[in-house]
DOLUMPA-411141 format. One record per atom (N, C-alpha, C, O): residue in one letter; x, y, z. Coordinates in steps of 0.2 Angstrom, whole numbers, padded with zeros to 4 digits, always signed. Layout:
# DOLUMPA-411141
aXYZ
...
END
This chain:
# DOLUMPA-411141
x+0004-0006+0000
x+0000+0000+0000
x+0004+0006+0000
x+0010+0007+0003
x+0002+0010-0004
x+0007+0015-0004
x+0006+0023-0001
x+0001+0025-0002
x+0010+0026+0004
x+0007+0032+0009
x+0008+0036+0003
x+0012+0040+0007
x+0008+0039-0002
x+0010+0046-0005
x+0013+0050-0001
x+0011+0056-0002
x+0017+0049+0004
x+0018+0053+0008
x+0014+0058+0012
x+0016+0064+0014
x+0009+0055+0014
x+0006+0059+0019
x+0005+0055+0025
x+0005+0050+0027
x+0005+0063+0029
x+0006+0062+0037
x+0001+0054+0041
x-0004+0053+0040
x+0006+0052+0047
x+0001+0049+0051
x+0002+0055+0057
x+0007+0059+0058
x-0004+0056+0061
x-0007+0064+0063
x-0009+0059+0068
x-0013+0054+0067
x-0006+0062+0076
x-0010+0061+0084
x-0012+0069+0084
x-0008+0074+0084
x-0021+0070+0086
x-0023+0076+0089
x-0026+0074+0093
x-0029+0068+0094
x-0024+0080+0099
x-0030+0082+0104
x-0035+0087+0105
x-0038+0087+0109
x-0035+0090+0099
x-0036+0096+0096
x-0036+0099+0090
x-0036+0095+0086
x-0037+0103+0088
x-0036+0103+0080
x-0029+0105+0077
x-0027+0106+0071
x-0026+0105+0082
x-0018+0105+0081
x-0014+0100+0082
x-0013+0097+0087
x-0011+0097+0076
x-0009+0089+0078
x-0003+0092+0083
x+0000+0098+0083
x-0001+0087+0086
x+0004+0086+0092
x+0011+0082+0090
x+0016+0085+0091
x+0008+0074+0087
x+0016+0071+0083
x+0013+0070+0077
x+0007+0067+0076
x+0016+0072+0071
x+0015+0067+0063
x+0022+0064+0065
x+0026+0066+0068
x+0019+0058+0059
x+0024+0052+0057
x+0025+0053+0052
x+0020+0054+0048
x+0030+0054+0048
x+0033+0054+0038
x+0035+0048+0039
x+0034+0044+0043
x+0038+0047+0031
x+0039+0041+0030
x+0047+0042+0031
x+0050+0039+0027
x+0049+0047+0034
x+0057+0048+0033
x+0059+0052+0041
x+0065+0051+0043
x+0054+0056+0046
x+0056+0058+0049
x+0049+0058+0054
x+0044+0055+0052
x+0049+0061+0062
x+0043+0060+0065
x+0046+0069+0068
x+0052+0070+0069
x+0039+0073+0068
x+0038+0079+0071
x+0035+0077+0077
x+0031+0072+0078
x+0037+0082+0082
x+0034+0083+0087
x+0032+0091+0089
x+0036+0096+0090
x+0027+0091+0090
x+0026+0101+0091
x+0024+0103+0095
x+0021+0108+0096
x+0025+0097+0104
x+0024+0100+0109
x+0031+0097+0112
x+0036+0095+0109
x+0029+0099+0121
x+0036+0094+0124
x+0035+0089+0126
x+0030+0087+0127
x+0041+0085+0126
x+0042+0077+0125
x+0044+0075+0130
x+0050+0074+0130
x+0041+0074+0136
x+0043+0068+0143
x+0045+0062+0140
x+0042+0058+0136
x+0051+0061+0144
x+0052+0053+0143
x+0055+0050+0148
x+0061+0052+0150
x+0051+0044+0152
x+0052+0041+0157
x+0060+0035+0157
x+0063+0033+0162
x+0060+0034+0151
x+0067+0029+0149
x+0070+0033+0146
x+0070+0039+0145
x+0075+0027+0143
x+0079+0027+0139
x+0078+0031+0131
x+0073+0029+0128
x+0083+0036+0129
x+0084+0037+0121
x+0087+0033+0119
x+0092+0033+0123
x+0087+0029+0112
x+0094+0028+0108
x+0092+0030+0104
x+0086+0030+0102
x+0098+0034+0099
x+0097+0035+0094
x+0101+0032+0088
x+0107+0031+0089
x+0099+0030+0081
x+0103+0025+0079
x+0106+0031+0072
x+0110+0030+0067
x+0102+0037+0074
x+0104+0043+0068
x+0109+0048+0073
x+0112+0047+0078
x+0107+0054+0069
x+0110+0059+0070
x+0104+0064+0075
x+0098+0063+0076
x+0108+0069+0078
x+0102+0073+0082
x+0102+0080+0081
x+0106+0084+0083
x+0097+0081+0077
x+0097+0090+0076
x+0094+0093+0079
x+0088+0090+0080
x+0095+0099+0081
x+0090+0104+0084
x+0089+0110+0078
x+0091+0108+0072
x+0086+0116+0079
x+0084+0121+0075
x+0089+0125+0070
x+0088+0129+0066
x+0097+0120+0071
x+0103+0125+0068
x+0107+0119+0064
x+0112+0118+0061
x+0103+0114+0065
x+0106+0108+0060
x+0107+0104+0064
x+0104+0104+0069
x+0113+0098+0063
x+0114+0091+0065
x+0119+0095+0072
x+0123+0100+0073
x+0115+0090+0077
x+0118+0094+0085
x+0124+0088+0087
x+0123+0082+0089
x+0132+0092+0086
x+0137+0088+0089
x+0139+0088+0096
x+0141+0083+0099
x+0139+0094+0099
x+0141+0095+0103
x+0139+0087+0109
x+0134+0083+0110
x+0144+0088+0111
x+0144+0079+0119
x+0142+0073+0114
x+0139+0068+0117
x+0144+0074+0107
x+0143+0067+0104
x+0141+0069+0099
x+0143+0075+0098
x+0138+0065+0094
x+0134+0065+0086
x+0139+0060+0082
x+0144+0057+0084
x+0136+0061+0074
x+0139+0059+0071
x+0134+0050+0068
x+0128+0050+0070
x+0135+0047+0066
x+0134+0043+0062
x+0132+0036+0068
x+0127+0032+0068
x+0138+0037+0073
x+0136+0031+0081
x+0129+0033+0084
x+0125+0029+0086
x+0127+0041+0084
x+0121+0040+0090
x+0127+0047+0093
x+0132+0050+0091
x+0121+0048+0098
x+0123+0052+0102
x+0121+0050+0109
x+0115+0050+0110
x+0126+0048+0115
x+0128+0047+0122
x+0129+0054+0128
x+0134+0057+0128
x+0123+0055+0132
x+0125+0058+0135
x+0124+0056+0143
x+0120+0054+0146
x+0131+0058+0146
x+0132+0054+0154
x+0137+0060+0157
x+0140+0065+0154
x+0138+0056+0164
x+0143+0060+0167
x+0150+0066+0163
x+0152+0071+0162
x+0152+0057+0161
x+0158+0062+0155
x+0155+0064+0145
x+0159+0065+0140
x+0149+0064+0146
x+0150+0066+0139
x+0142+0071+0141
x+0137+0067+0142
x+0143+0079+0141
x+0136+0080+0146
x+0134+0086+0139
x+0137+0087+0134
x+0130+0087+0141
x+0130+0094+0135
x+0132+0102+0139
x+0132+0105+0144
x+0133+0104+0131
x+0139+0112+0132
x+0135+0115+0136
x+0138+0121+0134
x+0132+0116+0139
x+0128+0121+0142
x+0135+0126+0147
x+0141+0125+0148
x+0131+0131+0148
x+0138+0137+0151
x+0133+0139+0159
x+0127+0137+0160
x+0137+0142+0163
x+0137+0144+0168
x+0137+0152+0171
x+0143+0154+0171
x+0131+0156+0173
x+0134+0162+0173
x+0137+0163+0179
x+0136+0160+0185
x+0143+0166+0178
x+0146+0169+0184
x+0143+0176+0190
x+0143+0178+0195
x+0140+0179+0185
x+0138+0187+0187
x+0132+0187+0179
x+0134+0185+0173
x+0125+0190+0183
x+0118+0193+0180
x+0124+0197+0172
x+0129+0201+0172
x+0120+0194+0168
x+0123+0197+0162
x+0117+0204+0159
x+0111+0204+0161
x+0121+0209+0155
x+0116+0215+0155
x+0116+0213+0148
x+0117+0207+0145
x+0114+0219+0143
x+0114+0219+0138
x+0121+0221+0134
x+0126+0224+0135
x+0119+0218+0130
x+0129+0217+0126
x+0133+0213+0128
x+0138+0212+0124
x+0133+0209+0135
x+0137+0207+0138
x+0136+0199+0137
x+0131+0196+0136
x+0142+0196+0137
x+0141+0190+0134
x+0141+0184+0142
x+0142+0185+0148
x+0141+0180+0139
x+0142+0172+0145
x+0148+0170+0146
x+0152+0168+0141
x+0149+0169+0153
x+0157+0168+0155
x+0157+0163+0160
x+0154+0163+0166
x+0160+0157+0156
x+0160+0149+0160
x+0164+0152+0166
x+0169+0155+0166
x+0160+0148+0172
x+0166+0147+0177
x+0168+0141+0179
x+0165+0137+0182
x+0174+0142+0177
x+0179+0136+0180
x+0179+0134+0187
x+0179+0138+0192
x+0177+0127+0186
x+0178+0122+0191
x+0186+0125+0196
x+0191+0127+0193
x+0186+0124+0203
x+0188+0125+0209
x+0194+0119+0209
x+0192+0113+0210
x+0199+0121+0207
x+0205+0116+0208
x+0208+0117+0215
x+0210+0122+0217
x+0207+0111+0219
x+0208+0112+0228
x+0218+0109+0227
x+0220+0105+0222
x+0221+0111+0230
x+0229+0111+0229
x+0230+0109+0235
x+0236+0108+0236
x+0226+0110+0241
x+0228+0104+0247
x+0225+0102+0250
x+0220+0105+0251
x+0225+0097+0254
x+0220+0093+0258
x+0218+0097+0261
x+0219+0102+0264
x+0211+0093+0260
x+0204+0097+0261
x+0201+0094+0269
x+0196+0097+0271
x+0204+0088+0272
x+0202+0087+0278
x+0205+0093+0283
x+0210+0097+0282
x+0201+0091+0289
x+0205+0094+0294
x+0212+0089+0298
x+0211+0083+0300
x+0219+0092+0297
x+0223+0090+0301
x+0224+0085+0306
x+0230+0085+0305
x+0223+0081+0310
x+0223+0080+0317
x+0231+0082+0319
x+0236+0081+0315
x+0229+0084+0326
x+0236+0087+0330
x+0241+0081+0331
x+0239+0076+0333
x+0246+0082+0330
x+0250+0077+0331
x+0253+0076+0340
x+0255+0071+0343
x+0253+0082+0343
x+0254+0083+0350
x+0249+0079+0354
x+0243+0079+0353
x+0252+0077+0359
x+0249+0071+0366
x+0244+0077+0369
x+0246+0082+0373
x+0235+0075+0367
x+0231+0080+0372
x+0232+0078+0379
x+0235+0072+0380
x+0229+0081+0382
x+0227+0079+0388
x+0221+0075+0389
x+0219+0073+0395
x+0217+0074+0385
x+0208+0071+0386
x+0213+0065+0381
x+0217+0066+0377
x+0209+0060+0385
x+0211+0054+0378
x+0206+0053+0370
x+0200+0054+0370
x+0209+0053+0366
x+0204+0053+0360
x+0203+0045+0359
x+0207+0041+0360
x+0196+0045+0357
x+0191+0039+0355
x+0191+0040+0351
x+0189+0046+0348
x+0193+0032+0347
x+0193+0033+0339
x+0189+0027+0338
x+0190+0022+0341
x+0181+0029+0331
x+0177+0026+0332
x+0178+0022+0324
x+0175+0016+0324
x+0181+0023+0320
x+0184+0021+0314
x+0188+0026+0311
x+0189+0032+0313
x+0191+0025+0304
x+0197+0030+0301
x+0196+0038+0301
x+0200+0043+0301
x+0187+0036+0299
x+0186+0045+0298
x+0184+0048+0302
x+0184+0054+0302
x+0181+0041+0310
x+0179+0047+0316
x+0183+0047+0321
x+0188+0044+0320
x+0183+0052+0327
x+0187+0050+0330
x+0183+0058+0337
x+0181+0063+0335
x+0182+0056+0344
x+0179+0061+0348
x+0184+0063+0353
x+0189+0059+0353
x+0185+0067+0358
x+0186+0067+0363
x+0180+0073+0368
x+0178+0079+0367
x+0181+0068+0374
x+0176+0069+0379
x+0177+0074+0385
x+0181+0071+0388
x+0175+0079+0387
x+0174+0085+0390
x+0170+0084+0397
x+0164+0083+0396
x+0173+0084+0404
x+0168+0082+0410
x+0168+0090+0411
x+0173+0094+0410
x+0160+0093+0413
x+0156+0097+0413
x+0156+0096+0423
x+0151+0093+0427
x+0160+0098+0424
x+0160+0096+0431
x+0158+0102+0436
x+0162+0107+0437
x+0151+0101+0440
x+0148+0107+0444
x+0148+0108+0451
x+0145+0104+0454
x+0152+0113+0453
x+0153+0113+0461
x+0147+0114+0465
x+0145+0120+0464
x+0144+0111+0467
x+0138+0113+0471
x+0139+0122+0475
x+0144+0125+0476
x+0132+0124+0476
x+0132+0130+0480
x+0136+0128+0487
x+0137+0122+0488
x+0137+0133+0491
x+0139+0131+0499
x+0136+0139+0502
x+0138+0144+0502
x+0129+0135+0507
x+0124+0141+0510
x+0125+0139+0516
x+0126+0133+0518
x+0126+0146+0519
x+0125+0146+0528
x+0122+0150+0528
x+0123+0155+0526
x+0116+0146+0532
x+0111+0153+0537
x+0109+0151+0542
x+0108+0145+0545
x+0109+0159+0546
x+0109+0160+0555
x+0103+0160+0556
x+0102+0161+0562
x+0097+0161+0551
x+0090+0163+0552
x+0087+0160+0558
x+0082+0163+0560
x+0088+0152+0561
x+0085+0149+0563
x+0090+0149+0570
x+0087+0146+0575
x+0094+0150+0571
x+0099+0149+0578
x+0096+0155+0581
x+0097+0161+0579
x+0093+0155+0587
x+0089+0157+0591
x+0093+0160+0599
x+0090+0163+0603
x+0098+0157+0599
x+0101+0158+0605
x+0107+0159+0604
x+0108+0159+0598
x+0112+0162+0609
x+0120+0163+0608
x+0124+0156+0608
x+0130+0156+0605
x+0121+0150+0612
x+0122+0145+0610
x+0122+0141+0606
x+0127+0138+0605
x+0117+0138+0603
x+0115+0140+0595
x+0120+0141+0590
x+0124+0138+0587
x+0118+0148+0592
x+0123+0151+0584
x+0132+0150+0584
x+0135+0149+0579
x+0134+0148+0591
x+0140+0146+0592
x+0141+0139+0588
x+0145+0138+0584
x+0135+0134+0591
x+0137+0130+0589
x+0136+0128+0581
x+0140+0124+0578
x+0132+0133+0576
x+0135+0132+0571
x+0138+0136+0567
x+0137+0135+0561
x+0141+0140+0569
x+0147+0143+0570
x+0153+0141+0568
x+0157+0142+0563
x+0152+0132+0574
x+0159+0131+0573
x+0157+0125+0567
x+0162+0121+0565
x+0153+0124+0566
x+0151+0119+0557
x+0154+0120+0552
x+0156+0116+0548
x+0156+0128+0552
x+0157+0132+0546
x+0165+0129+0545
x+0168+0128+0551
x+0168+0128+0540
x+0174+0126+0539
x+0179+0135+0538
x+0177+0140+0535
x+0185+0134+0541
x+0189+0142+0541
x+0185+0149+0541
x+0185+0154+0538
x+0180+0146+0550
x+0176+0153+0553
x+0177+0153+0560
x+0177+0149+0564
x+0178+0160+0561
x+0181+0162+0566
x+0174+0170+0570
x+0172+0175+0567
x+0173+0168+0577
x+0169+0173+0579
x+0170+0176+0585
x+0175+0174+0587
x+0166+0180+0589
x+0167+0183+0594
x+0162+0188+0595
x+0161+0193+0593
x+0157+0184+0601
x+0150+0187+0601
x+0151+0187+0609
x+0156+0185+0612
x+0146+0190+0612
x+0146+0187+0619
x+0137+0189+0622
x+0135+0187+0628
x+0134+0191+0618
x+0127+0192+0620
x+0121+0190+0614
x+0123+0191+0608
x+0118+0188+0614
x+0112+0188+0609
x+0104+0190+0612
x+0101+0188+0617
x+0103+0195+0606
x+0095+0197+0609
x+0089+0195+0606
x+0087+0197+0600
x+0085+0189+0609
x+0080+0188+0605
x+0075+0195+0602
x+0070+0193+0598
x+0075+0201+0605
x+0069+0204+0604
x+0072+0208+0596
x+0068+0209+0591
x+0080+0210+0597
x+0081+0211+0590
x+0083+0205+0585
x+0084+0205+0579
x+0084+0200+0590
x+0086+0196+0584
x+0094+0196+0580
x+0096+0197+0574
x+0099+0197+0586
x+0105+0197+0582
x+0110+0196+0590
x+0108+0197+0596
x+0116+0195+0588
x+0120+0193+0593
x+0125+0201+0593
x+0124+0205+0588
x+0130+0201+0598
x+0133+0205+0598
x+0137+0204+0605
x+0137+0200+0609
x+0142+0212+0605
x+0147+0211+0612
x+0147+0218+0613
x+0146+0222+0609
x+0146+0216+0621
x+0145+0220+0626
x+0152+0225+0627
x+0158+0225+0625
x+0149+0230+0632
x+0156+0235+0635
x+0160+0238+0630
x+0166+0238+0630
x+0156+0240+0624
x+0160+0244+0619
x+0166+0239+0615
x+0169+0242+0610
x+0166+0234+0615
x+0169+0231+0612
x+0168+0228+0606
x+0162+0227+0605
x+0171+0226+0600
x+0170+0224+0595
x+0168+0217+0593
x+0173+0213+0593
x+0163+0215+0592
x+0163+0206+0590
x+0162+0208+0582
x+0161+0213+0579
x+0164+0200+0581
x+0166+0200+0573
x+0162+0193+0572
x+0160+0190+0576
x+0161+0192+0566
x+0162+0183+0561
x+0166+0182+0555
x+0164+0186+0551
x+0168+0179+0554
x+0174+0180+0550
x+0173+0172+0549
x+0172+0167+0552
x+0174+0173+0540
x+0174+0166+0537
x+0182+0165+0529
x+0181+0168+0524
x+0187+0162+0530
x+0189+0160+0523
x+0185+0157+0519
x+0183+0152+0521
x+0183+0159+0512
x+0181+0158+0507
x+0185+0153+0504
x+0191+0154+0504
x+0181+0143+0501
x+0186+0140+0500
x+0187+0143+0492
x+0183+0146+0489
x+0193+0139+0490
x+0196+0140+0483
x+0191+0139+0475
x+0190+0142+0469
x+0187+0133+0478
x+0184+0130+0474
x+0177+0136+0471
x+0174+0134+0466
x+0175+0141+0473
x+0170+0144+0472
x+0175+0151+0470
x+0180+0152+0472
x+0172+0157+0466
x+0173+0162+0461
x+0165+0168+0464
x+0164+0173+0461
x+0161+0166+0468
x+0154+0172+0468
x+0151+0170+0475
x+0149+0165+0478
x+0150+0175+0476
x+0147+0179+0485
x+0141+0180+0486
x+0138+0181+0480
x+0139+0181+0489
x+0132+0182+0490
x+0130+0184+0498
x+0134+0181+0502
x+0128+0187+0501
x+0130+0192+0509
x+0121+0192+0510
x+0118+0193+0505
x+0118+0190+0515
x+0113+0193+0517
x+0114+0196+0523
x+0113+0192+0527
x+0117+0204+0524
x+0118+0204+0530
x+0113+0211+0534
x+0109+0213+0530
x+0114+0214+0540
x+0113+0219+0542
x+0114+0221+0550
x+0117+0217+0553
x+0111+0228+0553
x+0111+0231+0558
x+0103+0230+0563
x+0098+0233+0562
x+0104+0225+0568
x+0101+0224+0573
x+0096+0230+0577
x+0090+0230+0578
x+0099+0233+0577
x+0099+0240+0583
x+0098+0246+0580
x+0103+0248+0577
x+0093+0250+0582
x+0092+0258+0582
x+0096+0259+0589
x+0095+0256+0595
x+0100+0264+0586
x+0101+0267+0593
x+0098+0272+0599
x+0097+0278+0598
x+0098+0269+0605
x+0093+0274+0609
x+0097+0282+0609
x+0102+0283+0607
x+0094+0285+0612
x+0099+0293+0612
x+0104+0292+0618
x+0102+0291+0624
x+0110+0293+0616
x+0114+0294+0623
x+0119+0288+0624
x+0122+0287+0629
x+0119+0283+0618
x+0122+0276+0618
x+0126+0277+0613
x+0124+0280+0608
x+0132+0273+0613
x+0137+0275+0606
x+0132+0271+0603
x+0127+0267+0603
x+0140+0275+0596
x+0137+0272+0587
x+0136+0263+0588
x+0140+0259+0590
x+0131+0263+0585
x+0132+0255+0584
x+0131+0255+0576
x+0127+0257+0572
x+0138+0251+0574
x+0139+0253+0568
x+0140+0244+0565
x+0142+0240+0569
x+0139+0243+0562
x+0136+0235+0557
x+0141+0234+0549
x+0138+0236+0544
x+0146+0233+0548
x+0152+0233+0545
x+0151+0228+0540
x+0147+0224+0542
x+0152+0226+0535
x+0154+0222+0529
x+0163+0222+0525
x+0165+0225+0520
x+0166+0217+0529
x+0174+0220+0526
x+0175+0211+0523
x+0174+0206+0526
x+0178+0213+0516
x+0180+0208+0512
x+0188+0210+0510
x+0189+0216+0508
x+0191+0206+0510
x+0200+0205+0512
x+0202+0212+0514
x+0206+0216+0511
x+0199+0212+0520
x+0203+0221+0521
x+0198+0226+0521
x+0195+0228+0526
x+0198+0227+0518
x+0192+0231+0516
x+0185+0232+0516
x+0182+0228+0513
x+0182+0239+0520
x+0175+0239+0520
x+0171+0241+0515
x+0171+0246+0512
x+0167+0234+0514
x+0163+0237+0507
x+0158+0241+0507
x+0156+0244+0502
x+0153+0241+0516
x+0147+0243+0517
x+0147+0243+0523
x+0150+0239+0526
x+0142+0248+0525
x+0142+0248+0532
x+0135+0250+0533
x+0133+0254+0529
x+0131+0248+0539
x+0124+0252+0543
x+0127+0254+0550
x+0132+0252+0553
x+0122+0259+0551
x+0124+0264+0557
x+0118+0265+0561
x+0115+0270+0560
x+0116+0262+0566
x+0112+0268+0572
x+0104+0265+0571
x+0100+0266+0575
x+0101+0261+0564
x+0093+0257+0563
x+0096+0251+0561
x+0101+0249+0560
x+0090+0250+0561
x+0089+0242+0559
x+0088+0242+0551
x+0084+0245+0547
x+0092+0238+0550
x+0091+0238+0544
x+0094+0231+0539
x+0097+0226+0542
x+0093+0229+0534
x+0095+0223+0531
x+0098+0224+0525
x+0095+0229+0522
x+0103+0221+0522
x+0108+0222+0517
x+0106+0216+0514
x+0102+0212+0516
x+0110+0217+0506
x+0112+0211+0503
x+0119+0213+0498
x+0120+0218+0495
x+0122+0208+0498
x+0130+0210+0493
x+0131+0205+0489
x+0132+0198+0489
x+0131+0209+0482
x+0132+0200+0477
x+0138+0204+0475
x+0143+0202+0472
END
């Protein structure tokens, strides 16, 4: 049977989509393809037979090493300006990280060639609180007084109505504690028991840290804090 050459025609519309020739097949939309092409000709696009990443008479292969020319912008091109490939990043030294050749001190765990960790103790000194709020007597506060490690005092009265110890006949009492090494932050809840009546010396309530007074009350009752 003879085709005169005329088309075989798929439409979905009044516009066919593929004809068939007896020499060639048009396609005039776009072409998804789930597999494989071979091709046993040549492959042309709009400017003739397409060599670039292959062609010629075997077919045309395109894969990692045989890809098509397409170019890469480096920088938004304007008008006049042309397309400028950018070369591939030639790396000239090793691209891992070093490991140190010097003896750490933390031992390194090594989990295979490429891993390797070393482990960090996160070690937390507990608070260390003393409070007198509940020792009620001179007795009492003596006794935990002497709990305290590197605390030294000197009281000789305590008054429950004000709530605080102290020394009698003009004399000075203190409490005095060394801070152990292990700890860097303070914290004071401290104050002045006593308003004074008229006609009795200054009753004065000190805060001194190595030497030094940092804070003082004088003559009322009052309450501090020192961080």
């Amino acid at each position: 049977m003879d085709s005169y050459g005329f088309p075989l025609e798929l439409r979905v519309s009044t516009d066919p989509i593929i004809q068939v020739y007896s020499n060639k097949v048009d396609i005039t939309e776009n072409l998804n393809v789930a597999g494989d092409i071979t091709f046993t000709g040549n492959l042309y696009d709009a400017n003739g037979i397409f060599t670039s990443g292959g062609g010629g008479s075997g077919g045309t292969t395109y894969d990692d090493a045989n890809r098509l020319n397409y170019e890469f912008l480096r920088v938004p091109t304007e008008e006049g300006e042309s397309f400028v490939n950018i070369q591939e990043p030639i790396i000239t030294q090793d691209a891992n990280i070093q490991e140190s050749t010097s003896s750490p001190s933390v031992t390194k765990t090594t989990i295979n060639s490429d891993y390797k960790y070393m482990s960090f103790s996160n070690i937390i000194t507990p608070d260390i609180n003393y409070n007198f709020t509940s020792q009620n007597t001179l007795a009492n506060w003596k006794t935990y007084a002497d709990t305290i490690p590197n605390a030294t005092y000197d009281f000789s009265h305590y008054d429950a109505g004000y709530d605080g110890v102290w020394f009698g006949f003009a004399n000075e009492g203190f409490f005095q504690i060394i801070l152990p090494a292990t700890h860097d932050y303070l914290e004071i809840t401290w104050g002045n028991a006593l308003n004074r009546p008229a006609g009795q010396p200054t009753a004065t309530t000190s805060l001194t840290i190595n030497g030094t007074v940092v804070d003082s009350i004088t003559d009322i009752i009052q309450s501090k804090q020192y961080i």
